[in-house]
PDB file of N, CA, C and O in Angstrom, chain B, residues numbered from 101:
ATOM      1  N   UNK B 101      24.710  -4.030  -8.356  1.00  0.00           N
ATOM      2  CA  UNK B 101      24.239  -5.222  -9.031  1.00  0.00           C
ATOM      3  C   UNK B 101      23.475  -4.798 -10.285  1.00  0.00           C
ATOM      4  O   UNK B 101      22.437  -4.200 -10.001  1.00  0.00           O
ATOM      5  N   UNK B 102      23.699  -4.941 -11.578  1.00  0.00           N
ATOM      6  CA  UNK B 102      23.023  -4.884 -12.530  1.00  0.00           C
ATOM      7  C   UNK B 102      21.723  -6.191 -12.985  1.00  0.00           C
ATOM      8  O   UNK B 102      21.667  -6.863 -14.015  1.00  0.00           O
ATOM      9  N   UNK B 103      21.041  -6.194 -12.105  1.00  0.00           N
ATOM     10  CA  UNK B 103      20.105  -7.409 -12.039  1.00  0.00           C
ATOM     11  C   UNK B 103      18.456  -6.207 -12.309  1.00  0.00           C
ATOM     12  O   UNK B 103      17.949  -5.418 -11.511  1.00  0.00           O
ATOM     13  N   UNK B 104      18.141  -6.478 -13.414  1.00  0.00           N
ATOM     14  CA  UNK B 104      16.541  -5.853 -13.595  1.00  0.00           C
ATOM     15  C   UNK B 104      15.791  -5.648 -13.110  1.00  0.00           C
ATOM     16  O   UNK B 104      15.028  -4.694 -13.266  1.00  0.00           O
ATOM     17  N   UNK B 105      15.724  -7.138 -11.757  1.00  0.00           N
ATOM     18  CA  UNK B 105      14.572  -7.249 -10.934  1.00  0.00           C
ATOM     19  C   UNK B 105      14.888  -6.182  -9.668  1.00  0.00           C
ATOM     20  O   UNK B 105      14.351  -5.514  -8.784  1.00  0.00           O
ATOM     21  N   UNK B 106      15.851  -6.455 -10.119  1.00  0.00           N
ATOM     22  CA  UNK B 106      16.775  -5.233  -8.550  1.00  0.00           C
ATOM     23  C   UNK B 106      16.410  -3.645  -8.727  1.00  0.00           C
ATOM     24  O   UNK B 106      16.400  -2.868  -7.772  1.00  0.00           O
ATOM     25  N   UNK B 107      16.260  -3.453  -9.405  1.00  0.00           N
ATOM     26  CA  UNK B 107      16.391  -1.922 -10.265  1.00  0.00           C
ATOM     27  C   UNK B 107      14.811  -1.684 -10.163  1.00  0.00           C
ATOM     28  O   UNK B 107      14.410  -0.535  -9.983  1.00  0.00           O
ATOM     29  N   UNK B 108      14.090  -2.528 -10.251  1.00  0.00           N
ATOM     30  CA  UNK B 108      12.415  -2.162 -10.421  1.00  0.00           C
ATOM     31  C   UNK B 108      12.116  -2.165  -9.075  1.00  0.00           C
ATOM     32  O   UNK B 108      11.532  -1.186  -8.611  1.00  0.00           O
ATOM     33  N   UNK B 109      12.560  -3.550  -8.018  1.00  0.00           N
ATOM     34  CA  UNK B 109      12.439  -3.287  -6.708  1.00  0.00           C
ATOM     35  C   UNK B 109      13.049  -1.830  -6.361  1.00  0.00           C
ATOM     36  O   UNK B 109      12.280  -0.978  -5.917  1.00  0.00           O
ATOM     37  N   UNK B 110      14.147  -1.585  -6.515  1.00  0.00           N
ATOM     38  CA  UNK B 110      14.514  -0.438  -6.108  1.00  0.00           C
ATOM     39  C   UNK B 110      13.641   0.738  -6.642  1.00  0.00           C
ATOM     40  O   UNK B 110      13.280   1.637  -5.884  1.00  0.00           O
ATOM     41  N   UNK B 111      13.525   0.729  -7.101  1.00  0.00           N
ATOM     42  CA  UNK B 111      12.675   2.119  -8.361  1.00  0.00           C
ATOM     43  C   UNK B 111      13.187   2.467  -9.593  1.00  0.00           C
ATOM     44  O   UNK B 111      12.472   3.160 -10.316  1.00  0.00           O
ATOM     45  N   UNK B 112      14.225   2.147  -9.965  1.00  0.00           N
ATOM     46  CA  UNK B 112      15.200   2.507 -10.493  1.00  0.00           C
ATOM     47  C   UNK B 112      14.568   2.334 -11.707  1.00  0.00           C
ATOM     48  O   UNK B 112      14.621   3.243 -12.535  1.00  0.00           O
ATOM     49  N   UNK B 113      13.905   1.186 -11.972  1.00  0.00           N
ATOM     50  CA  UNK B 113      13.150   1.388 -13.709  1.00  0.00           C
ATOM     51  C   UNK B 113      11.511   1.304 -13.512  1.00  0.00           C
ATOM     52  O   UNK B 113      10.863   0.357 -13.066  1.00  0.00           O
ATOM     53  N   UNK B 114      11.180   2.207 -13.844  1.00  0.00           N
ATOM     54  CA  UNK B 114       9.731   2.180 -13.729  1.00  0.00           C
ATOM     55  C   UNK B 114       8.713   1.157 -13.996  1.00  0.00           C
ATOM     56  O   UNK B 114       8.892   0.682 -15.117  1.00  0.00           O
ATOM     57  N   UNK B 115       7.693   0.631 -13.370  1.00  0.00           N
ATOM     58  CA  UNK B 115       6.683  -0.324 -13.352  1.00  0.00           C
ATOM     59  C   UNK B 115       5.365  -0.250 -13.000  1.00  0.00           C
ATOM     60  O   UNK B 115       5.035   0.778 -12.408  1.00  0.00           O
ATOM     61  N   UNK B 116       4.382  -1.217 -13.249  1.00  0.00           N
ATOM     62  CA  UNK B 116       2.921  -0.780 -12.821  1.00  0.00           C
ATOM     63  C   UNK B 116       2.867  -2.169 -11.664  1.00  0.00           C
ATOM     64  O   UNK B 116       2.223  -3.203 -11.842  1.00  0.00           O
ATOM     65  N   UNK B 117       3.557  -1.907 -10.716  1.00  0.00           N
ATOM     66  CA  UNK B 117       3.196  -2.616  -9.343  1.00  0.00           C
ATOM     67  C   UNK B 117       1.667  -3.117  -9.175  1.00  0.00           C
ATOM     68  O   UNK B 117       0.702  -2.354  -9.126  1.00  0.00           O
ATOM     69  N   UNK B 118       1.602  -4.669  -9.086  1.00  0.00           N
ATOM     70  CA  UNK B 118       0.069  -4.879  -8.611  1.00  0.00           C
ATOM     71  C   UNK B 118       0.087  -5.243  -7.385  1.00  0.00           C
ATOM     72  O   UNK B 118      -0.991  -5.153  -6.797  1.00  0.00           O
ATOM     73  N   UNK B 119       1.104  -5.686  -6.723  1.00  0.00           N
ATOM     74  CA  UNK B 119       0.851  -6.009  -5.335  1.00  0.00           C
ATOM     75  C   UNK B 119       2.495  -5.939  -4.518  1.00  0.00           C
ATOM     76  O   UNK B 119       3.486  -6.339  -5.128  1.00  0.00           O
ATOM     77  N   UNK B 120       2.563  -5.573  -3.581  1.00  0.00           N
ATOM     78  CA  UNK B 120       4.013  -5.334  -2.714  1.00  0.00           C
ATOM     79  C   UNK B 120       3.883  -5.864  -1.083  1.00  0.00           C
ATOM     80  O   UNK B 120       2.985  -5.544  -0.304  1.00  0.00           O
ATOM     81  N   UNK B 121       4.502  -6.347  -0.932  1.00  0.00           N
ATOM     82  CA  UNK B 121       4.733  -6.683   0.604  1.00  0.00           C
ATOM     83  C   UNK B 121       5.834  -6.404   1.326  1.00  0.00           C
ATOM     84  O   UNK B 121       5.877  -5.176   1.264  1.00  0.00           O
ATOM     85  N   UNK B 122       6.592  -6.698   1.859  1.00  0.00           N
ATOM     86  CA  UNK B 122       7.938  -6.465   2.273  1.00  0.00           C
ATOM     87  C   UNK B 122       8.659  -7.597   1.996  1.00  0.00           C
ATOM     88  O   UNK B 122       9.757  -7.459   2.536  1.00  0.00           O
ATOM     89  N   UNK B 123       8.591  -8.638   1.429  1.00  0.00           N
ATOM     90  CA  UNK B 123       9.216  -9.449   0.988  1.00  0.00           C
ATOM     91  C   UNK B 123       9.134  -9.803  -0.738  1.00  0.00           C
ATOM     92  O   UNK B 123       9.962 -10.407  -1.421  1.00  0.00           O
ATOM     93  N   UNK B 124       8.345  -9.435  -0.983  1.00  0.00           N
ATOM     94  CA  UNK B 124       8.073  -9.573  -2.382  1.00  0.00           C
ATOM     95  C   UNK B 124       7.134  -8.575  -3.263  1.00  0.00           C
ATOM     96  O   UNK B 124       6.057  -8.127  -2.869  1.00  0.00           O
ATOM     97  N   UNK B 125       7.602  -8.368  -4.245  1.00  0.00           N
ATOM     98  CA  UNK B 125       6.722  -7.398  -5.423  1.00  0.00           C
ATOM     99  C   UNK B 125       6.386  -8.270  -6.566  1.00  0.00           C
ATOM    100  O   UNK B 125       7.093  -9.172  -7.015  1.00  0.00           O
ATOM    101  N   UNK B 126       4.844  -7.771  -7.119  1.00  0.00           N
ATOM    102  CA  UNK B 126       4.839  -8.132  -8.634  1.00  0.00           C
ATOM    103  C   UNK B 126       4.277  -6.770  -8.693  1.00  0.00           C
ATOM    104  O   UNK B 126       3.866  -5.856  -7.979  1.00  0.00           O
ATOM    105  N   UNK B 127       4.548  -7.244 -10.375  1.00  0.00           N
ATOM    106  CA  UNK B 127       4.579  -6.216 -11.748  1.00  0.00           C
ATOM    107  C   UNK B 127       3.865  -6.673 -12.948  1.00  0.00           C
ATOM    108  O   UNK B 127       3.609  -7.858 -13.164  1.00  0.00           O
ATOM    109  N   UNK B 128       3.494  -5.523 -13.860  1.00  0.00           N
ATOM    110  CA  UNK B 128       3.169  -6.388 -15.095  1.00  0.00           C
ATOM    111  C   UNK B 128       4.458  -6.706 -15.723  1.00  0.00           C
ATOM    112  O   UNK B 128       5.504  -6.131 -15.422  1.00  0.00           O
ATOM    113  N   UNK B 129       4.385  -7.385 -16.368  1.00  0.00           N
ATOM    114  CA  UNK B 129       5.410  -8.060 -17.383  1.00  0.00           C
ATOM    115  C   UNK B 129       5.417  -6.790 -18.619  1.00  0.00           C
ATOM    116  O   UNK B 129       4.284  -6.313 -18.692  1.00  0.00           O
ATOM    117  N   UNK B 130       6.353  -6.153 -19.560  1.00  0.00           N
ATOM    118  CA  UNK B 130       6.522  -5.131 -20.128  1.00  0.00           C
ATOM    119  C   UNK B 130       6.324  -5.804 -21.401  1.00  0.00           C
ATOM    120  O   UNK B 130       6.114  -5.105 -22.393  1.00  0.00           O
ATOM    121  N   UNK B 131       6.366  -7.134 -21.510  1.00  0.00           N
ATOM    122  CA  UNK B 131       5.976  -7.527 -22.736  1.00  0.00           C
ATOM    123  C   UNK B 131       5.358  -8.950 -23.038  1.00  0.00           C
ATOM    124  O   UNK B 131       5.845  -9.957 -23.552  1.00  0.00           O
ATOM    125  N   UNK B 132       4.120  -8.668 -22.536  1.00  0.00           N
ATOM    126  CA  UNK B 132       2.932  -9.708 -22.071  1.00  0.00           C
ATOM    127  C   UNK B 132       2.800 -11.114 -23.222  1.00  0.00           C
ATOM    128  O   UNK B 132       2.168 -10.886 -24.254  1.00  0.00           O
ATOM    129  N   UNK B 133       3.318 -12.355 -23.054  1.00  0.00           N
ATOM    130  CA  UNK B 133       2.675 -13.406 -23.639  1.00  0.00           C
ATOM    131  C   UNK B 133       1.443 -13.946 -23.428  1.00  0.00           C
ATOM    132  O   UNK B 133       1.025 -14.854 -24.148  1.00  0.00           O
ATOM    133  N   UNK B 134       0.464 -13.244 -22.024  1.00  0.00           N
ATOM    134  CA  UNK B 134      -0.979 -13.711 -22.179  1.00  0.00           C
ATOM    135  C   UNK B 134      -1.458 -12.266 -21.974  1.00  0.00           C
ATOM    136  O   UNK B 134      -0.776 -11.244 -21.908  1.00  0.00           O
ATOM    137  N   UNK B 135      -2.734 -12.411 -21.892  1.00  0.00           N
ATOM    138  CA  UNK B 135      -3.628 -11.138 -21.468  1.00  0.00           C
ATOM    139  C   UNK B 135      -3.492 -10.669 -20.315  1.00  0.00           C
ATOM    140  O   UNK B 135      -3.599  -9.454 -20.148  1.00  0.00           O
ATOM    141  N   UNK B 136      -3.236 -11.485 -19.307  1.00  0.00           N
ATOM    142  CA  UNK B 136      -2.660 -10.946 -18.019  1.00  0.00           C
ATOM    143  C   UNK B 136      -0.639 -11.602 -17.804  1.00  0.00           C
ATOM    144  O   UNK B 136      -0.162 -12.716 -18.017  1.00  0.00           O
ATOM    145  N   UNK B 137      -0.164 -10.675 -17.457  1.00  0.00           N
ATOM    146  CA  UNK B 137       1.319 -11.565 -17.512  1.00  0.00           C
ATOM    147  C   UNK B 137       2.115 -10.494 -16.797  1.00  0.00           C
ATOM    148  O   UNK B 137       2.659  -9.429 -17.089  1.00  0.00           O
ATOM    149  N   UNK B 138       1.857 -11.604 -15.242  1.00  0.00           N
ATOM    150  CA  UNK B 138       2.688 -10.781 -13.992  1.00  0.00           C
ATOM    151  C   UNK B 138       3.499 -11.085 -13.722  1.00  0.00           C
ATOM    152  O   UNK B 138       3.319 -12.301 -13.652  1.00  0.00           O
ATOM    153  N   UNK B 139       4.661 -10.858 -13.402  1.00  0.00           N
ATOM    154  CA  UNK B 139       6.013 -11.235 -12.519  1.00  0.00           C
ATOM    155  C   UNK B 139       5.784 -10.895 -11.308  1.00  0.00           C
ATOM    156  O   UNK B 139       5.775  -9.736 -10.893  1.00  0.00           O
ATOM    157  N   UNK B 140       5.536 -12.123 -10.516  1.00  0.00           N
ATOM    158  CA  UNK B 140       6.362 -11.885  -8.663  1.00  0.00           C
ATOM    159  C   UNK B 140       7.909 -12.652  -8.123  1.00  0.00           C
ATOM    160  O   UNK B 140       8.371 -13.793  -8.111  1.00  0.00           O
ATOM    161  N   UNK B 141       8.318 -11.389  -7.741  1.00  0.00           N
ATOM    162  CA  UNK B 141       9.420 -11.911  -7.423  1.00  0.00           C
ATOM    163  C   UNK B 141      10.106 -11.658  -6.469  1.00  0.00           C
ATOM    164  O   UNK B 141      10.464 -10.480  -6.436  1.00  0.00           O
ATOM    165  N   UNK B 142      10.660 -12.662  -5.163  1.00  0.00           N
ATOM    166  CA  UNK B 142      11.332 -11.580  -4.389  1.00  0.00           C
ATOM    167  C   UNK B 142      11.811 -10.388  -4.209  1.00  0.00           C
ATOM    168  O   UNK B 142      12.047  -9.823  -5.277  1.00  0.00           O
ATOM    169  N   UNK B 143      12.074  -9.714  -3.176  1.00  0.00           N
ATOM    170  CA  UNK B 143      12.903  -8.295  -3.226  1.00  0.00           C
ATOM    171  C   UNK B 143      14.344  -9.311  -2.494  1.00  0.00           C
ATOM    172  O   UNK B 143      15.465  -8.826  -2.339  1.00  0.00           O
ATOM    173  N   UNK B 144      14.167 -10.008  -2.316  1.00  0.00           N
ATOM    174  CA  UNK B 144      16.165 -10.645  -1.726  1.00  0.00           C
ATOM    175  C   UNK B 144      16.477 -11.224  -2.819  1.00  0.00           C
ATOM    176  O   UNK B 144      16.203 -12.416  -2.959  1.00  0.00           O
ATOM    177  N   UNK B 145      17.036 -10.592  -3.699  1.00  0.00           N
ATOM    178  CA  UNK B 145      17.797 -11.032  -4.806  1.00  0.00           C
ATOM    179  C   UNK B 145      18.232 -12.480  -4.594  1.00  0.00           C
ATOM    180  O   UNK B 145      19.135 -12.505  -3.758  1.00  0.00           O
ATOM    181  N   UNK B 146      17.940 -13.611  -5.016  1.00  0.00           N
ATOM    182  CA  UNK B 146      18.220 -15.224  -5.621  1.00  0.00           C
ATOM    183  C   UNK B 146      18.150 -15.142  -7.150  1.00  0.00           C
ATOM    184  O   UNK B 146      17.200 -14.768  -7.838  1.00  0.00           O
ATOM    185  N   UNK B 147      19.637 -15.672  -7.624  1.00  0.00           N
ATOM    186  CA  UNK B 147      19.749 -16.276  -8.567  1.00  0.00           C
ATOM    187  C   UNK B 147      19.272 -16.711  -9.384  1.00  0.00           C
ATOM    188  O   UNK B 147      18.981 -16.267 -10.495  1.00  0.00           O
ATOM    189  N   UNK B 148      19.033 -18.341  -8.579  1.00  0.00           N
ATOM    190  CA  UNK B 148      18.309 -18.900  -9.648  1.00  0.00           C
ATOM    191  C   UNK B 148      17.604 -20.067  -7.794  1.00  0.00           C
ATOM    192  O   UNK B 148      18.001 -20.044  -6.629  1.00  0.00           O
ATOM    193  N   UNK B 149      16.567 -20.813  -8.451  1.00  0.00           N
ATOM    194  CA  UNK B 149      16.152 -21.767  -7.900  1.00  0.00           C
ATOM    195  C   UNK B 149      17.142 -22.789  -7.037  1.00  0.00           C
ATOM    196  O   UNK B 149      16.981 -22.931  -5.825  1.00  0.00           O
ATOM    197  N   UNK B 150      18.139 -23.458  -7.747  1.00  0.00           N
ATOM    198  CA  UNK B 150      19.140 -23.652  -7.524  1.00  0.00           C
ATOM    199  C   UNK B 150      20.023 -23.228  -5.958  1.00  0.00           C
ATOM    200  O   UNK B 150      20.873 -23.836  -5.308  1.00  0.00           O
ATOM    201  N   UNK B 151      19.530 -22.271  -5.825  1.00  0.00           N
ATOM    202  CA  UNK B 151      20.404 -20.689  -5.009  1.00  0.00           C
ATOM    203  C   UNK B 151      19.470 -20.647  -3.643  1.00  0.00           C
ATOM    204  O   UNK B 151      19.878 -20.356  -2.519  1.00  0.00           O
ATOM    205  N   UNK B 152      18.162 -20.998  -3.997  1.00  0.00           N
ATOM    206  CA  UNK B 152      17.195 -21.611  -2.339  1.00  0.00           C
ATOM    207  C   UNK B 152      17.928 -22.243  -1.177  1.00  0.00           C
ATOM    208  O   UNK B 152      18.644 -23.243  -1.149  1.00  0.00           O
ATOM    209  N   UNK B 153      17.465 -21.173   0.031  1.00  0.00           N
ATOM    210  CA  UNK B 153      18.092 -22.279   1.208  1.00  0.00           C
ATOM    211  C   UNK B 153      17.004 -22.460   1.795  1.00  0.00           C
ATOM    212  O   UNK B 153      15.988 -22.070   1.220  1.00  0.00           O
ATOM    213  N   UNK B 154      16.903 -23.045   2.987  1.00  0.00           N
ATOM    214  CA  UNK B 154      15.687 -23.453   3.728  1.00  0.00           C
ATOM    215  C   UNK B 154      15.154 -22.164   3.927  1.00  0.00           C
ATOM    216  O   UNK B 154      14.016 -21.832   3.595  1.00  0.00           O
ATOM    217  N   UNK B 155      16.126 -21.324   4.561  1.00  0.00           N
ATOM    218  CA  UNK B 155      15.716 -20.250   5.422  1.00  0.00           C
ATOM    219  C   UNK B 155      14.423 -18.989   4.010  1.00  0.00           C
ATOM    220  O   UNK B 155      13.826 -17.985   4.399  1.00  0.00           O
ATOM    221  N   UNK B 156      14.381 -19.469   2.685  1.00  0.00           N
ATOM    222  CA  UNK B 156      13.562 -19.254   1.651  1.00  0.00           C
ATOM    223  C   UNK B 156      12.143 -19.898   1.330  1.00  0.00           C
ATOM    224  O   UNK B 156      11.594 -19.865   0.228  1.00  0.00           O
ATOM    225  N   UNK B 157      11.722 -20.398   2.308  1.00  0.00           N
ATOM    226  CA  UNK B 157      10.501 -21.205   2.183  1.00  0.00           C
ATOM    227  C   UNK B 157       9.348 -20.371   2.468  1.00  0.00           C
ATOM    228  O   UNK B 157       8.265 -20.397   1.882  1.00  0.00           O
ATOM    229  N   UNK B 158       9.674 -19.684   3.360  1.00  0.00           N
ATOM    230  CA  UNK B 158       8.744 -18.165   3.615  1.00  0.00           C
ATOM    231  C   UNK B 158       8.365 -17.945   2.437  1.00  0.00           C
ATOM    232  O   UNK B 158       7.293 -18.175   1.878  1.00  0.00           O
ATOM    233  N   UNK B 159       9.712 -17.285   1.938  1.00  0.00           N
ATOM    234  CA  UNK B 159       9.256 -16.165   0.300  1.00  0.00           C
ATOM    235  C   UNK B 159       8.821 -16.849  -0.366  1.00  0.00           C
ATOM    236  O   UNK B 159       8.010 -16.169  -0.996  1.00  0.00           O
ATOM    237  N   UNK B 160       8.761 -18.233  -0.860  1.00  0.00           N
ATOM    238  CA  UNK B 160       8.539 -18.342  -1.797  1.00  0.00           C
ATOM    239  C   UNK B 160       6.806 -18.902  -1.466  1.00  0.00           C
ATOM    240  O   UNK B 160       5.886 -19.021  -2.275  1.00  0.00           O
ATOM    241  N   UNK B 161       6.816 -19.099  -0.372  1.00  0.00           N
ATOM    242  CA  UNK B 161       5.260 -19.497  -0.118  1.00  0.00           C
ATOM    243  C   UNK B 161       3.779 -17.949  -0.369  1.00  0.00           C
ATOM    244  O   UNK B 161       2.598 -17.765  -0.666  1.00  0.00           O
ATOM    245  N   UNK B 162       5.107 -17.219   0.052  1.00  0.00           N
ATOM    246  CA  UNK B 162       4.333 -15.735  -0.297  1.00  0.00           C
ATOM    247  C   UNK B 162       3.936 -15.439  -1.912  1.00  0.00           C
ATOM    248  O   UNK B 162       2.875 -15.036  -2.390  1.00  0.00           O
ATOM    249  N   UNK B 163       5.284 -15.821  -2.599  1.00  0.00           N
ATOM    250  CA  UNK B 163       4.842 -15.863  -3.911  1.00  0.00           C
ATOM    251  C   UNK B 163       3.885 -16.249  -4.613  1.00  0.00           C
ATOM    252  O   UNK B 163       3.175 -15.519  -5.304  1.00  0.00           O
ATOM    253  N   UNK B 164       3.754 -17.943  -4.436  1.00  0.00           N
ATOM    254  CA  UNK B 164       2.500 -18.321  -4.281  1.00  0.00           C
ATOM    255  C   UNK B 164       1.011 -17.974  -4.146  1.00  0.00           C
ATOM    256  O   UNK B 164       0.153 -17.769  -5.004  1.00  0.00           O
ATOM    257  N   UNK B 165       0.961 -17.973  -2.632  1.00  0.00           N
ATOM    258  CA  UNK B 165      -0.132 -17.076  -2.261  1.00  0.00           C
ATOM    259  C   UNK B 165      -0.937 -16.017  -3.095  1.00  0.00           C
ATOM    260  O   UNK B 165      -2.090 -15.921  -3.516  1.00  0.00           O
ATOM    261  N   UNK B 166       1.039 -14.729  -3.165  1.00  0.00           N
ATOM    262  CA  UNK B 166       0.212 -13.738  -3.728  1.00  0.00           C
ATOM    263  C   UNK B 166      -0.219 -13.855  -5.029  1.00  0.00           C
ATOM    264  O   UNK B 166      -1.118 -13.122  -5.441  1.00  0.00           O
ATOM    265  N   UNK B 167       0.443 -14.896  -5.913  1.00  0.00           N
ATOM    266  CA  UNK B 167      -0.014 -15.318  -7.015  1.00  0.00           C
ATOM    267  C   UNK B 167      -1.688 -15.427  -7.422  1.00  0.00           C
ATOM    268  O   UNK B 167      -2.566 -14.988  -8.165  1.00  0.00           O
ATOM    269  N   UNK B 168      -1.467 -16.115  -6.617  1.00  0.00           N
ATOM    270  CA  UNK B 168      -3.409 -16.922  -6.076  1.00  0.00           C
ATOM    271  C   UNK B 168      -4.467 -15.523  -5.710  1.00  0.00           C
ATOM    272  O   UNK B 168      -5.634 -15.378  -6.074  1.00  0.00           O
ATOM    273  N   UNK B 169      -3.735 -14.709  -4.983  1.00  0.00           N
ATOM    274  CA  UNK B 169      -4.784 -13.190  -4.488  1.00  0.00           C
ATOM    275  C   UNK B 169      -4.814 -12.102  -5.618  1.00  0.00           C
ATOM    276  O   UNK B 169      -5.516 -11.097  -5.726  1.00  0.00           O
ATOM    277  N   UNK B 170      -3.841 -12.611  -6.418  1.00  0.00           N
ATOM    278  CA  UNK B 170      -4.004 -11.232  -7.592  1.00  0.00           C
ATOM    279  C   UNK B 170      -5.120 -11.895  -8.511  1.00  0.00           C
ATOM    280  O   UNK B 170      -6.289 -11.508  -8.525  1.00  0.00           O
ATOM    281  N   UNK B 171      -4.534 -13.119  -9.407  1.00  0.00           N
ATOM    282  CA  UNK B 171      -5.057 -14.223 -10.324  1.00  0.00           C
ATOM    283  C   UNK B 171      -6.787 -13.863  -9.950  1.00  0.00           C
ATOM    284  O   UNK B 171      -7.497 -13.513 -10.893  1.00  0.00           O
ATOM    285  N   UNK B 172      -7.516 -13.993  -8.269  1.00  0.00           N
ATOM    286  CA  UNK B 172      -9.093 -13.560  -7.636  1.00  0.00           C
ATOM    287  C   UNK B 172      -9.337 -11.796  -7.898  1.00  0.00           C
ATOM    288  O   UNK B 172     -10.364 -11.246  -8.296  1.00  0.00           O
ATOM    289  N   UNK B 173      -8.003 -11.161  -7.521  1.00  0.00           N
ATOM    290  CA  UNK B 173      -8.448  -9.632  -8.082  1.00  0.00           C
ATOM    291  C   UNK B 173      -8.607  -9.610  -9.328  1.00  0.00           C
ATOM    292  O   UNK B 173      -9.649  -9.148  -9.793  1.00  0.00           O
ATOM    293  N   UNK B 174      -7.860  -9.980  -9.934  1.00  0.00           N
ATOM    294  CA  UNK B 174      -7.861  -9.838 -11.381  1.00  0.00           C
ATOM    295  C   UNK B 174      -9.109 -10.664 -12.218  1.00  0.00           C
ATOM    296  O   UNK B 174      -9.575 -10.261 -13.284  1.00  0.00           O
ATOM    297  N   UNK B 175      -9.462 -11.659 -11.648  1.00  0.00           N
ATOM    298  CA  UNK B 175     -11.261 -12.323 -11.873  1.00  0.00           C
ATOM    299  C   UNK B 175     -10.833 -13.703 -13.007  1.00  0.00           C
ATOM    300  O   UNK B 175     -11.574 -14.417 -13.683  1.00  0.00           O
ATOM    301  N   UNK B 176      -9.157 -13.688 -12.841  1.00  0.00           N
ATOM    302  CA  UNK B 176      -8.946 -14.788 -13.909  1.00  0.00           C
ATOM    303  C   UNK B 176      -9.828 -16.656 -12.967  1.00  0.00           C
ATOM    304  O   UNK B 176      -9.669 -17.051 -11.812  1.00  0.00           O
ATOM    305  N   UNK B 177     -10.321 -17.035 -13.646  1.00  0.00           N
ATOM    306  CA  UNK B 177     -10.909 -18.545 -13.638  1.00  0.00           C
ATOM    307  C   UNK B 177      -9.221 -19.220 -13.661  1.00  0.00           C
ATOM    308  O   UNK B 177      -8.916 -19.179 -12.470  1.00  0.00           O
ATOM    309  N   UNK B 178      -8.145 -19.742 -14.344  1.00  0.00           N
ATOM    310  CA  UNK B 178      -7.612 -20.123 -14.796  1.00  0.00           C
ATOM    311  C   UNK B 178      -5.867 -20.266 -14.557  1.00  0.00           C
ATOM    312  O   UNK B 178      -5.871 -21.156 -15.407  1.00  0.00           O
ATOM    313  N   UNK B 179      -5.098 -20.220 -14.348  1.00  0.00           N
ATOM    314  CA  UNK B 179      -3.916 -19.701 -14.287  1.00  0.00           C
ATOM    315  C   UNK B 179      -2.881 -20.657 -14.482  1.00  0.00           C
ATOM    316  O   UNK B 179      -3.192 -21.800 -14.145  1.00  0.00           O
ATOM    317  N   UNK B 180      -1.370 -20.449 -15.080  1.00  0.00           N
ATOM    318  CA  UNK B 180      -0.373 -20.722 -14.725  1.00  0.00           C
ATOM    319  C   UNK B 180       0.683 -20.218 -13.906  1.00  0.00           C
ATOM    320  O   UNK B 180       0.722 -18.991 -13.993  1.00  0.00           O
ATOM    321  N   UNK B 181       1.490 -20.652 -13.199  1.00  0.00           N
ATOM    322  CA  UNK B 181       3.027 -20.316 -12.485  1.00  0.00           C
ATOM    323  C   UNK B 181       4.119 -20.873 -12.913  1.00  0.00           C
ATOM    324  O   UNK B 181       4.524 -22.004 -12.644  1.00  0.00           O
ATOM    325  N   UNK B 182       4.591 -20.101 -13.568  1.00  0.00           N
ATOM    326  CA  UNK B 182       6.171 -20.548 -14.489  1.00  0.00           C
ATOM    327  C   UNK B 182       7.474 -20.194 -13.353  1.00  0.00           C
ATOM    328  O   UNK B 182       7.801 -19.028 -13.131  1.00  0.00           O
ATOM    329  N   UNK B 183       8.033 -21.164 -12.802  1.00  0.00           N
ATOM    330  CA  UNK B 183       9.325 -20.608 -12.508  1.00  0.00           C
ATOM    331  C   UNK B 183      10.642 -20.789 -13.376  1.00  0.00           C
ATOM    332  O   UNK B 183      11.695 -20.260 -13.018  1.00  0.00           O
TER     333      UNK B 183
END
């Protein structure tokens, strides 16, 4: 699969990992539009939104979450979540 997100989950392109679980990784973003600018994203490759089945409500609640636990490490007041 030539998919980016696949390749960083895998190792395959190098990253500064801020948080990993077994279902999901973030990263910094390699080319930041704010001062902080993370990508979390599954490790089970989905498409697009679109591409969600039920049995995805887990991951994406994790996303969330971990969104919310980095955003407190990181000491941001403030945040957005772009999907």
């Amino acid at each position: 699969m030539d998919c980016v997100f696949c390749k960083i989950i895998n190792k395959e392109i190098p990253s500064t990992v801020v948080h990993e679980d077994d279902s999901i990784i973030a990263f910094n973003d390699i080319k930041p539009s704010a001062p902080v600018h993370i990508l979390v994203v599954p490790k089970e490759h989905i498409d697009s939104i679109d591409r969600l089945e039920s049995n995805h409500k887990e991951i994406i609640s994790g996303m969330i979450f971990a969104a919310k636990k980095i955003a407190r490490e990181k000491g941001l007041k403030g945040y957005k979540l772009v999907f």
